[in-house]
Every structure is written in C-alpha cells, then in structure tokens.
C-alpha positions as CSV (number, residue, x, y, z in Angstrom):
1,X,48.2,-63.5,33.9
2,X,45.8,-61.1,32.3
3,X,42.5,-62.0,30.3
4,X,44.6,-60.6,26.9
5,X,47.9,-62.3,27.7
6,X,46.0,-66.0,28.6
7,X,44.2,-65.6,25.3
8,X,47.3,-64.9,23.5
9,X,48.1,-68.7,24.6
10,X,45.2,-70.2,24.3
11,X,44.9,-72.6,21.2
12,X,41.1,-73.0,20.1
13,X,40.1,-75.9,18.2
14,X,37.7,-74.6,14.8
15,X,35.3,-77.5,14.2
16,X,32.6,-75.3,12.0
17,X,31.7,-71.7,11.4
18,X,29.3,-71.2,14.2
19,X,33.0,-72.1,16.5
20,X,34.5,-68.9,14.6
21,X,31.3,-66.5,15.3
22,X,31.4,-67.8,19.3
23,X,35.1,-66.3,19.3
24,X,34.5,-63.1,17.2
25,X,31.2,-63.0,19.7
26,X,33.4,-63.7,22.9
27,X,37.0,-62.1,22.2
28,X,36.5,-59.4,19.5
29,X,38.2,-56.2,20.0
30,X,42.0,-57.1,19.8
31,X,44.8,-56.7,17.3
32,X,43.9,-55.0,14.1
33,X,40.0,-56.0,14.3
34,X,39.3,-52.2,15.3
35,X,41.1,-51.2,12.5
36,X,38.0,-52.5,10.5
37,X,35.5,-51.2,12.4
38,X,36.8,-47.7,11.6
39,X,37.3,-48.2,7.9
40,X,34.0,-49.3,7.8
41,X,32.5,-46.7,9.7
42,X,34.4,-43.7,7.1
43,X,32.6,-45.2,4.5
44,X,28.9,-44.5,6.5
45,X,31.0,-40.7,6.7
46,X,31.3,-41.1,2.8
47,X,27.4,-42.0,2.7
48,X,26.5,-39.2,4.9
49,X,27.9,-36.6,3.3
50,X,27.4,-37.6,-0.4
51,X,23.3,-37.4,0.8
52,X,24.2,-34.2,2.6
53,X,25.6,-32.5,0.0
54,X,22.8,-31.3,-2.0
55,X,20.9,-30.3,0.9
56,X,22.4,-27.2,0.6
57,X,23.2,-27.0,-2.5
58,X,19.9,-27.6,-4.2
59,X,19.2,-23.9,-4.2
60,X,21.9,-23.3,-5.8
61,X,21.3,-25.8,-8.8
62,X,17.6,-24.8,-9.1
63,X,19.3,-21.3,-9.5
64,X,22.0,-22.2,-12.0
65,X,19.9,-24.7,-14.2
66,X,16.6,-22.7,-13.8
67,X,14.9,-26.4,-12.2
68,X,10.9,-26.3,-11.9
69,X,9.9,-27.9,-8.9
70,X,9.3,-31.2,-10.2
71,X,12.8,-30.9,-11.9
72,X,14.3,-30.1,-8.2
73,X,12.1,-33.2,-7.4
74,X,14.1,-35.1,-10.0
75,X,17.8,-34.1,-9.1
76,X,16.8,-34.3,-5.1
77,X,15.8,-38.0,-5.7
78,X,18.4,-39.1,-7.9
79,X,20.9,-40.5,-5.7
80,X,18.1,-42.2,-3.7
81,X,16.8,-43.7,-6.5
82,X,20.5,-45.0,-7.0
83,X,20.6,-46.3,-3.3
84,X,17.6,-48.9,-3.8
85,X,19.3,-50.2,-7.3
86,X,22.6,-50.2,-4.8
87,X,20.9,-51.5,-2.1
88,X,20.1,-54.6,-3.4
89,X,22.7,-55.3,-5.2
90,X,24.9,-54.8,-2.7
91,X,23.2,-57.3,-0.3
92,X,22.6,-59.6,-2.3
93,X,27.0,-59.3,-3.6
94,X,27.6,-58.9,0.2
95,X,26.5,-62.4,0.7
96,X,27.3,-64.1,-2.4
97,X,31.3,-62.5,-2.6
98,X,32.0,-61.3,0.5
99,X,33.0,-58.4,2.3
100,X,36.1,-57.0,1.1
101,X,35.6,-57.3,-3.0
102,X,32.3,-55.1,-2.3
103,X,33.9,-52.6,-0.3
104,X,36.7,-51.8,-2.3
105,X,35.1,-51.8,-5.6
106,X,32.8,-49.2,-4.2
107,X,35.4,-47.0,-3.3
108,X,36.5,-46.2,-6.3
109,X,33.0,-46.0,-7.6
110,X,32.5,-43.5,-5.4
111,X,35.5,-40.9,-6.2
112,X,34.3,-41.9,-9.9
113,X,30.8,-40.4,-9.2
114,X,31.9,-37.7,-7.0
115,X,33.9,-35.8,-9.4
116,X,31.7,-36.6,-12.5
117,X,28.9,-35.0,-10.2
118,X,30.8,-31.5,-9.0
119,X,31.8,-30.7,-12.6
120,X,28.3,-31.7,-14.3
121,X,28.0,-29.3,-17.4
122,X,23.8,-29.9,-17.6
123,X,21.1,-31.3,-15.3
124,X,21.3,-34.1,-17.0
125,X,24.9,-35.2,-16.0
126,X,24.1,-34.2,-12.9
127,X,21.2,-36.9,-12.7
128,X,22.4,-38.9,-13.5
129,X,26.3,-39.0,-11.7
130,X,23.8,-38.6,-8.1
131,X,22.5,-41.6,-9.2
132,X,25.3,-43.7,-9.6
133,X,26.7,-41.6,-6.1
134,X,23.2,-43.5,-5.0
135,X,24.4,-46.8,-6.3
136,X,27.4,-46.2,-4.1
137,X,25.6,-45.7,-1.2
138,X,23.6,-48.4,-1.8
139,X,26.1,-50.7,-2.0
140,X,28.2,-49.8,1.1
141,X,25.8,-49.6,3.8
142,X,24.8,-53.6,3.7
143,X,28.6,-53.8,3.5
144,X,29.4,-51.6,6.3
145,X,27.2,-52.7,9.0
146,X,28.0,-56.7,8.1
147,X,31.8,-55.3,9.1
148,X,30.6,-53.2,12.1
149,X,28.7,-56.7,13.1
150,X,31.1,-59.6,12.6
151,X,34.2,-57.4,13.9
152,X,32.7,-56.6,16.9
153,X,31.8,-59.0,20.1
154,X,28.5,-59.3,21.6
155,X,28.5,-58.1,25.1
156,X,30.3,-55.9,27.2
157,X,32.3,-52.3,26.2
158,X,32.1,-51.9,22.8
159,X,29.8,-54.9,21.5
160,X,27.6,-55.3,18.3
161,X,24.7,-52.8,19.6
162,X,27.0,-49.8,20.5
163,X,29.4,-50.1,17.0
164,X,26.2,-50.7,15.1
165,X,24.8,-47.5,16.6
166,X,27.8,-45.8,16.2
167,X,26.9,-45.0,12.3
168,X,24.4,-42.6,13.6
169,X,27.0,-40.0,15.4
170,X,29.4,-40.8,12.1
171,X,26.5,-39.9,9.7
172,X,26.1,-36.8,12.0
173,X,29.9,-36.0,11.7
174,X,30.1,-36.3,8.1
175,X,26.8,-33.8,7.9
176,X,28.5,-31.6,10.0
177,X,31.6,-31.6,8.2
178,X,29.7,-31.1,4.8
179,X,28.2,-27.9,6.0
180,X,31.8,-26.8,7.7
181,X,33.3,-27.3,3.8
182,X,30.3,-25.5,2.6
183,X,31.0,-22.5,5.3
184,X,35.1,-22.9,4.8
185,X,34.0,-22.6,1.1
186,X,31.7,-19.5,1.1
187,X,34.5,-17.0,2.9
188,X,37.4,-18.4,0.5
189,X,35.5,-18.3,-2.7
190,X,35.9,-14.9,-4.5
191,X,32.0,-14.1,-4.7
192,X,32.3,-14.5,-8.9
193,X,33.0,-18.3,-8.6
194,X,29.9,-18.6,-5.1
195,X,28.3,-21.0,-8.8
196,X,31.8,-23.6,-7.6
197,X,30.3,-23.5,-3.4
198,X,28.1,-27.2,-4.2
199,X,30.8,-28.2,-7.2
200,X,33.6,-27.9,-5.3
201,X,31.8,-29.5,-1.7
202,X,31.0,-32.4,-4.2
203,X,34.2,-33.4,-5.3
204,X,35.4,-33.1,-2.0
205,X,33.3,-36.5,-1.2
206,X,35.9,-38.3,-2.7
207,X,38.5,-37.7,-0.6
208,X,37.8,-40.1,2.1
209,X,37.2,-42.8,-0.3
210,X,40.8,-42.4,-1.8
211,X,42.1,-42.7,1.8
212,X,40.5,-46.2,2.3
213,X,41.5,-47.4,-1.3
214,X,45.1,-46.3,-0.3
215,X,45.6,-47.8,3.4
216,X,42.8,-51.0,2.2
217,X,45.5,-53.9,2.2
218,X,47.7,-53.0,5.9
219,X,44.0,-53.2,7.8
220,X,40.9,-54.5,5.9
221,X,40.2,-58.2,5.8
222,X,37.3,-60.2,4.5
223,X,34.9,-61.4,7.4
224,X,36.1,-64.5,8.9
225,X,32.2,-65.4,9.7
226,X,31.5,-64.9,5.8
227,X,34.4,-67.2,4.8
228,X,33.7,-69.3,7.7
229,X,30.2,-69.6,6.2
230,X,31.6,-70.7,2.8
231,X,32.9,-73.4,4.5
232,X,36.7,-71.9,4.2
233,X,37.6,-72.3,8.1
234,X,41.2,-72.5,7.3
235,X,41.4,-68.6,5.8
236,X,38.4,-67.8,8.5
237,X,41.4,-68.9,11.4
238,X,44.5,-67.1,9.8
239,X,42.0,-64.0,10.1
240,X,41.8,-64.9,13.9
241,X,45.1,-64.5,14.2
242,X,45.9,-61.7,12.4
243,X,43.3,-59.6,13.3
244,X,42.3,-60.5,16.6
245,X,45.5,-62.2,18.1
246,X,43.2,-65.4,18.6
247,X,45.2,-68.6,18.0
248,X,42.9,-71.2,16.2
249,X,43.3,-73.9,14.4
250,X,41.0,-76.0,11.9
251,X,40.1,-79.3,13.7
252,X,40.4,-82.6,11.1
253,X,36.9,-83.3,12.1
254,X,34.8,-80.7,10.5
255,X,31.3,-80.2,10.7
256,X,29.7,-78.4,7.4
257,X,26.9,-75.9,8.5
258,X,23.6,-76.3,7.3
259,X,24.0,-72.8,6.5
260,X,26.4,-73.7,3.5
261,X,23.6,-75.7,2.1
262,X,21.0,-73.5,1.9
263,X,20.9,-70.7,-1.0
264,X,19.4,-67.6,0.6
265,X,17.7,-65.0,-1.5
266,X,14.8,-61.9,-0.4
267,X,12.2,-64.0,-0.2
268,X,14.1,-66.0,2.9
269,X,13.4,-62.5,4.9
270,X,9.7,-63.3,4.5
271,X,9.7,-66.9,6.4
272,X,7.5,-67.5,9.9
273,X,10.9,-67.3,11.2
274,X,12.4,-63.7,10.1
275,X,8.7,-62.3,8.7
276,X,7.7,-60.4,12.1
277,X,11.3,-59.0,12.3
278,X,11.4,-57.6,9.0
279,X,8.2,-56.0,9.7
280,X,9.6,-54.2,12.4
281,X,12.6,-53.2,10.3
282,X,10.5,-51.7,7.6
283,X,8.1,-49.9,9.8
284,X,11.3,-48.1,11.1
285,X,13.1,-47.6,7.5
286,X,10.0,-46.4,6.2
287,X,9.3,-44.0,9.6
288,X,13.0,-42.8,9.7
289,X,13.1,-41.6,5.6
290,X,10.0,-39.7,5.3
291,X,10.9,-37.9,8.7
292,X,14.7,-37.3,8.2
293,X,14.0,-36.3,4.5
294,X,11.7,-33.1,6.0
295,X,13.5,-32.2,8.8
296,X,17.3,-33.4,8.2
297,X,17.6,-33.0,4.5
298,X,15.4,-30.1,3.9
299,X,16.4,-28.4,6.8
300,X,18.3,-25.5,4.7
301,X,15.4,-24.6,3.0
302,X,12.9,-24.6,5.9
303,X,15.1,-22.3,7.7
304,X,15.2,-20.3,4.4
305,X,11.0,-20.3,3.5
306,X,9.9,-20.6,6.6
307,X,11.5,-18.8,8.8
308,X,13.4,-16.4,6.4
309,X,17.2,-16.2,7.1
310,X,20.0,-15.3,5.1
311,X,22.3,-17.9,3.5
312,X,25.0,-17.1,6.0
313,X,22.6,-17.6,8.6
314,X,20.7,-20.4,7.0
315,X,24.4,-22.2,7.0
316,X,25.7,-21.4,10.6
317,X,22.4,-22.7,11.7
318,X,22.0,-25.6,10.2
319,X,26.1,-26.5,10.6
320,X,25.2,-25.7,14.7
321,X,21.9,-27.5,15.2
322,X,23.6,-30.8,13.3
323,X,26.9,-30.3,16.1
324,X,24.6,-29.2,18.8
325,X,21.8,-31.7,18.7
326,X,22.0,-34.7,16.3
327,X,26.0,-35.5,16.3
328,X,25.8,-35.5,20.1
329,X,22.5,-37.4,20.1
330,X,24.3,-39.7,17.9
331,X,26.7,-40.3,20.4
332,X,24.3,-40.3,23.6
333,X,22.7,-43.1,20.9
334,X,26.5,-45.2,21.3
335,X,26.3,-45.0,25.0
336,X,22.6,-46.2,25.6
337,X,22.6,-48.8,23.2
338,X,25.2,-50.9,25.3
339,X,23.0,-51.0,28.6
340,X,19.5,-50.8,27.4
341,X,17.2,-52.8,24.9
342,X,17.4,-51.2,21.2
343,X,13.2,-51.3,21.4
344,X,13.0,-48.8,24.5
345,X,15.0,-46.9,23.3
346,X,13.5,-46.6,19.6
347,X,10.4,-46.2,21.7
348,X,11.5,-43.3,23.7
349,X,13.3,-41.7,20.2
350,X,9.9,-41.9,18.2
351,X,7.8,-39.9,21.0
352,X,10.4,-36.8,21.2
353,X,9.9,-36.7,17.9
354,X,6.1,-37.2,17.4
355,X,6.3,-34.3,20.1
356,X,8.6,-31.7,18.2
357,X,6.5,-32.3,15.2
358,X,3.0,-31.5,16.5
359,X,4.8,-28.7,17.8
360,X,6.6,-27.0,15.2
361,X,3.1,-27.7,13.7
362,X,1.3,-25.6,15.7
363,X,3.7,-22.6,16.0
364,X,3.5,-22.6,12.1
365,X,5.5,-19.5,10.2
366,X,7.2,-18.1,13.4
367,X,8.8,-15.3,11.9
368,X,6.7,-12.5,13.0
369,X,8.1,-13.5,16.5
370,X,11.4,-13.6,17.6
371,X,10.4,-15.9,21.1
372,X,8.6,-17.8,18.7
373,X,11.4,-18.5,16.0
374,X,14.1,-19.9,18.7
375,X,10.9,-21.9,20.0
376,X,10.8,-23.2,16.7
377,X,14.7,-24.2,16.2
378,X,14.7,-25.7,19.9
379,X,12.3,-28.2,18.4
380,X,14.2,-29.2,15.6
381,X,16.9,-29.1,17.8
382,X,15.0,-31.9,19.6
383,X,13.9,-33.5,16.8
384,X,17.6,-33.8,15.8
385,X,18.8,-34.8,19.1
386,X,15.9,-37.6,19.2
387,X,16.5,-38.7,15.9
388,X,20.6,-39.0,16.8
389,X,20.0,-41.2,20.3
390,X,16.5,-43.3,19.3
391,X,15.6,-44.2,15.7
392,X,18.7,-43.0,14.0
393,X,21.4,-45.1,15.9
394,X,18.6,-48.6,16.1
395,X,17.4,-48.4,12.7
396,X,20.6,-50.2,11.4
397,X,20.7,-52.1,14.9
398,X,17.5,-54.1,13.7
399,X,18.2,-55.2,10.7
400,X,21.5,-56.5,10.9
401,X,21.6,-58.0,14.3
402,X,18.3,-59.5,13.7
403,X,19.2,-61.5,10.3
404,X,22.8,-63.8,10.9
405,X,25.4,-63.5,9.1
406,X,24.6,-65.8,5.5
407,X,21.4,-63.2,5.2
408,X,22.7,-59.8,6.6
409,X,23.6,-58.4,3.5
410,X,20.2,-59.1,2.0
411,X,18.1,-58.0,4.9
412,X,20.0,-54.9,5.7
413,X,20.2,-54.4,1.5
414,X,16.5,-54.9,1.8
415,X,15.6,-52.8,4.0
416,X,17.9,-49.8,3.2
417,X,16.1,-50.6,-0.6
418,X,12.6,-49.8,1.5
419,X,14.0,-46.9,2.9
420,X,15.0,-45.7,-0.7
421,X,11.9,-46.1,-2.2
422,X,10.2,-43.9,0.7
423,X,12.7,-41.4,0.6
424,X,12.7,-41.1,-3.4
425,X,8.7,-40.3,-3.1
426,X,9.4,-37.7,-0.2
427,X,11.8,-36.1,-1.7
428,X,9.5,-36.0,-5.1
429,X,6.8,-35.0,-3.1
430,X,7.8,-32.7,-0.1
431,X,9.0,-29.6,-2.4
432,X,5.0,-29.8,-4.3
433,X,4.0,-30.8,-0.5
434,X,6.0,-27.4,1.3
435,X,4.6,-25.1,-1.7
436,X,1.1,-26.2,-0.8
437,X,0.9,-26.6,3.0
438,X,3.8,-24.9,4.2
439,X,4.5,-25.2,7.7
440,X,1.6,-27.7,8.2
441,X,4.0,-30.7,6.7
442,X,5.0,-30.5,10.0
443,X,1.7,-32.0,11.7
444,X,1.4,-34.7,8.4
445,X,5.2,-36.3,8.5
446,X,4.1,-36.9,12.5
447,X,2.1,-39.3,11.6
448,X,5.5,-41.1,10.6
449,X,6.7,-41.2,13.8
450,X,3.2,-42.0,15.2
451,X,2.9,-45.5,13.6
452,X,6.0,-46.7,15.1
453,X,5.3,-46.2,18.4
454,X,2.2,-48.0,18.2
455,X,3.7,-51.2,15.8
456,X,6.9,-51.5,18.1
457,X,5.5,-50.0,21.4
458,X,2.1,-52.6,21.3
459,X,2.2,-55.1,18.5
460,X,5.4,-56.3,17.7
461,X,8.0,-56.8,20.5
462,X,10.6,-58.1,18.9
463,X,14.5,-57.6,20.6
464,X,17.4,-57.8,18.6
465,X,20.0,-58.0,21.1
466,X,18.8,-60.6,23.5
467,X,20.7,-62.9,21.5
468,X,23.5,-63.4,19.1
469,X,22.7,-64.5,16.0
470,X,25.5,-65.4,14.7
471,X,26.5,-67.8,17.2
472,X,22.8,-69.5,17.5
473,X,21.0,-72.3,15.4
474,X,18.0,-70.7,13.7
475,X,14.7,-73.2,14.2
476,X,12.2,-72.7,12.2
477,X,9.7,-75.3,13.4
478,X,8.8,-77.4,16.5
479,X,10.4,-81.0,15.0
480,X,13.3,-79.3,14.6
481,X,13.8,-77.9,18.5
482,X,12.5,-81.2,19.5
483,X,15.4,-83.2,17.3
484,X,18.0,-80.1,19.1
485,X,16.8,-80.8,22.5
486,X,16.8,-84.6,21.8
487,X,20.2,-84.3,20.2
488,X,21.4,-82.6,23.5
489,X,19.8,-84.9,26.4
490,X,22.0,-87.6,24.9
C-alpha cells in the first residue's frame, strides 16, 4: 500500500491546534492544498507587477504631467507609502480575521485601484489611486505568505522554505511580464496614443485579480492552523479533508492552546523571545528596499542616463536582464532553499551583490566604451541574479517561518511596513540622489548590502528553518522549560 493510499485510511484523532499544524507540517501537499499555494502566489504576481509598472512608466508621467523631481519623488513613492498603511493593517486583519476574508477583499481592491490608476486625469488621482494600489499590496503579502506557510509541510520536496522562496521567481515573472505588456504595447499602439503605453499596462494589473475573485470559492479555503488557533478544530478538520485528503476527527477531550489565550499585538515581536529575530528580519527588509529600489526599480532610467539607450533598447534590456538573471535566480533561489540553511544562503546573496555594486561603481558612466557598457550590464545582471537566489527568495523566508502562526501576519506585516518606509525614502531620495552623484549611488547603496553580511554573517545567527514553528511550544523563560521537561519525565 502506498504512503498516499495508507493516509487516505488513516483516521487521526485532533485533540488541539498544535495536532492540526503537526499534519499540515507532516502530510501537506495533497488534494486541493496546492491549489492554494498557487492562488496565493498570483497575488505576489499582482504585487510584483503593480510595483513594476511605474518603473517604466515614470518617464512617461514626468513627461505628460511636467513632474519636478520632487514631484516624480511623490508619484514614485506613493504606492509604497500605501504598502506600510497596508502592511499593517493587513497583519494585524490576517491574524485577527483570518486568511480568506483578507484575501478576497483585497482582490477587488486591487482591480478598483488599478483602473482608477491607468485612467488618472491629473497627478493628483494618480497619487493618490498608487496609494491605495500600495494599500493592496500591503495587505496581501502578510496574507500570502501565511497561505504559502500553513499550506505547505515542513520537510522534504516542496516544504515551507522552498514555497516561501518561490515568491521571488513569481515577483520576477510578474516583472517580466509587465515589461513584455509594455513591449507588446509599444509595436501595437499607433505612435499618437504612445501617452496610453503606462495607462493601458496599468489597468492591465487587474486582470489576474479578477481571475482569483472568479475561481476563489472551488479552491481557496481559510487556514486550518488559523481556525485551529481560534480554537474552531471542528472547521480546521473538515479543511483536512477537503484539502488535503487527511481524515481527522475532533477528539471529545480537547486541549485549548495557550495560544488562544494570549492577545498578540507589535509589541509581542519585541519580547527576549522573538526580539533577535526580528532584528535580523529588519536588517534584511531594510538592506533588500534601498538596494532593489536603485537597481530593480530604477533600472529603466539608469540604462536611460547612464548609459544612454533608446527606449526600445532601454525596454528589451531591461525585459532580458529581469528573464535572464533575476527570474532564473529566483528559481535557482526555489531549489537551494530546500537543502541548504536560508542564512548561508542570504550570506552568499549579500556578497555578489556588495561585489556588483563596488563594481558598477568603479566603471562609472561606461558609455564612452562599448567593452565597458556590457561590463557594466553583466553586473547588474549579477546583481539581479544574486538578488533572485539570496536575499530576494529568504527575505520573506525569515519573517514568516520565524513568528508561528497566531503572530505571522503581524511580523511579516511588520516587517514588510519597515521595508515600506525604507523604500518610500529611497525612492524620494534616489532621483535628487542620481542628479547629484550619478553613477557613484552605486558605491553608497553597497553599503546596504555591506551591513548584512556583517549582522547575519557574525552577530546574529539565527535559523529559521531548523524548526517548525508551528508545530513547537514557544518558551519564553527557564521555569517554563523546566515545568515542559518536568511535565514530560512523568
């Protein structure tokens, strides 16, 4: 009889909700539960690309609303500014109302945003619907990774590390695709409506929004370790057997979790227990904005001022180094995160990095030099591909497999909130900051991927996936493991 077919048979008592994250830890991966994991992950495509969008177009809204730079600042960081309001409220509605109601009512917020956004008539509307697109985002990321998390199990081919890292690649693929409707867009537009190229590639960011809202009730569920945690075992094990063809049943003698006791808020991710980990998850938020905010985001217009290609060009390029390097980074990022330690590999990501910058640094404006220029785009290139495999796939591993599941929405909203507030001031600053020092950002932003190597590489060691934390007590002080270890001699 095979593994599947036994567990098909198998009837598992539920006694409390650390029983239903063991399963989900153990047997995750059957029936419809992979269903989830994609849903979830098209909404990190929906985030991707409603970020990417501008990056682009921003030249052409400086050109069609005459922006000053600190106007362009403005628009740039609007929808950031949106993801920190999102980002915390979204954690915090993750945890209190679960999954699903979250999720779905930022779907349609979303294709709201999206369209107000591509028909703006002023600056203004435009503000302010990339700010709301920012609440959007904000809101579905502490969302998404809770589903990537509690749908997946912990070990073994497609565990908790490998789905979590999987955003990366997705975020990649959705950047990708952005540029391809941008490029699809620029032949089929007759050259008097070229004005509709970032309208049009706006709107389309509701499309894949509309496809979850549609198909939403055949696949999506609410997380059976959320209800579980609410102390609603009963729904938690019809979820089982639905979703993951896991036959369990509620047990008469229920034990209520200490976890349902306890009402959980920011300041919980400050505690001895959880203060060196988040730490560690800031240093990397912080680190991975200010970096992928120069070199991702802005990459458009530093092919354009620095190194002086055409808009064709400028497109092509950046659509080939996003394919080329980070989306298949991204994926390398999948592979690695399943057989080695999320830290090494962060490690390893942060140096490349550190490396392309000082580099691109010192070759400066290459364009009096052809050897120079594709010099110059091979380290990007790098940068990209580093980005895709180290920081890019772990920064969201951290976070959410280091906080269980009654916190994850507030420490990944919390930390996607830090990385909003460093990316609003970089993108504020780094258009004043490019005008000044030109190609020398590229030797200051190292310095971002400097400090990380140093915090995670010597000072703070912390691993998220030695453990699960889901399926684990939490002990916050010595009396406590002594009463556990007492608890279990007898």
């Amino acid at each position: 009889m095979s593994k599947q077919a036994k567990l098909h048979r198998e009837t598992h008592e539920i006694k409390s909700a650390e029983d239903i994250s063991q399963l989900i830890s153990k047997y995750a991966g059957q029936g419809k539960s992979n269903k989830v994991i994609w849903l979830a992950l098209i909404g990190v495509f929906i985030d991707a690309y409603d970020l990417t969008t501008l990056s682009f177009g921003i030249e052409q809204v400086i050109a069609e609303f005459s922006l000053t730079p600190v106007m362009t600042g403005v628009v740039a960081s609007a929808i950031v500014c949106g993801t920190i309001v999102g980002n915390l409220i979204g954690g915090y509605l993750t945890d209190k109302i679960g999954r699903y109601r979250v999720f779905m009512a930022d779907m349609v917020l979303f294709v709201i945003a999206a369209i107000v956004a591509g028909l703006a008539p002023n600056v203004w509307v435009l503000i302010v619907a990339r700010f709301i697109m920012g609440i959007s985002v904000g809101v579905d990321l502490p969302v998404a990774m809770s589903y990537l998390s509690e749908f997946s199990k912990f070990n073994g081919k497609g565990n908790k590390a490998a789905r979590l890292a999987a955003w990366c690649p997705m975020w990649y693929a959705a950047s990708t695709v952005c540029f391809g409707v941008v490029l699809g867009l620029y032949f089929l537009l007759p050259p008097e409506y070229s004005n509709w190229l970032w309208r049009l590639s706006l709107i389309f960011g509701a499309v894949p929004a509309l496809l979850i809202i549609f198909i939403r009730g055949k696949y999506l569920t609410e997380s059976p370790i959320w209800l579980a945690n609410q102390g609603r075992l009963q729904e938690a094990a019809d979820i089982l057997k639905n979703s993951y063809d896991i036959q369990a049943v509620v047990s008469k003698n229920q034990v209520v979790s200490k976890k349902m006791k306890e009402k959980q808020s920011f300041f919980v991710l400050f505690n001895k227990t959880y203060l060196s980990r988040t730490i560690v998850a800031v240093v990397i938020h912080i680190s991975v904005a200010f970096q992928y905010t120069t070199i991702a985001f802005f990459l458009p217009s530093i092919l354009t001022r620095f190194f002086h290609t055409t808009t064709l060009t400028t497109i092509t390029t950046t659509l080939g180094l996003n394919l080329a390097f980070a989306f298949t980074g991204g994926l390398l990022g999948v592979y690695l995160a399943s057989r080695l330690t999320s830290r090494s590999v962060l490690v390893i990501g942060f140096v490349l990095q550190f490396l392309a910058l000082i580099a691109l640094g010192f070759i400066g404006d290459p364009s009096g030099s052809s050897i120079l220029l594709y010099v110059a785009i091979g380290m990007l290139g790098l940068w990209l591909f580093a980005e895709g495999f180290g920081p890019g796939a772990q920064m969201m591993v951290y976070p959410t497999m280091a906080y269980p599941a009654e916190i994850r929405g507030i420490g990944v909203g919390f930390n996607r909130a830090v990385t909003g507030v460093a990316q609003a001031i970089s993108l504020f600053v780094l258009p004043i900051w490019m005008n000044k020092y030109q190609t020398d950002i590229f030797s200051i932003i190292a310095i971002f991927a400097f400090v990380p190597i140093i915090v995670i590489g010597f000072i703070l060691k912390f691993e998220p996936t030695k453990q699960d934390v889901d399926s684990v007590i939490e002990l916050d002080n010595l009396e406590d493991k002594v009463k556990l270890n007492n608890q279990t001699a007898l």
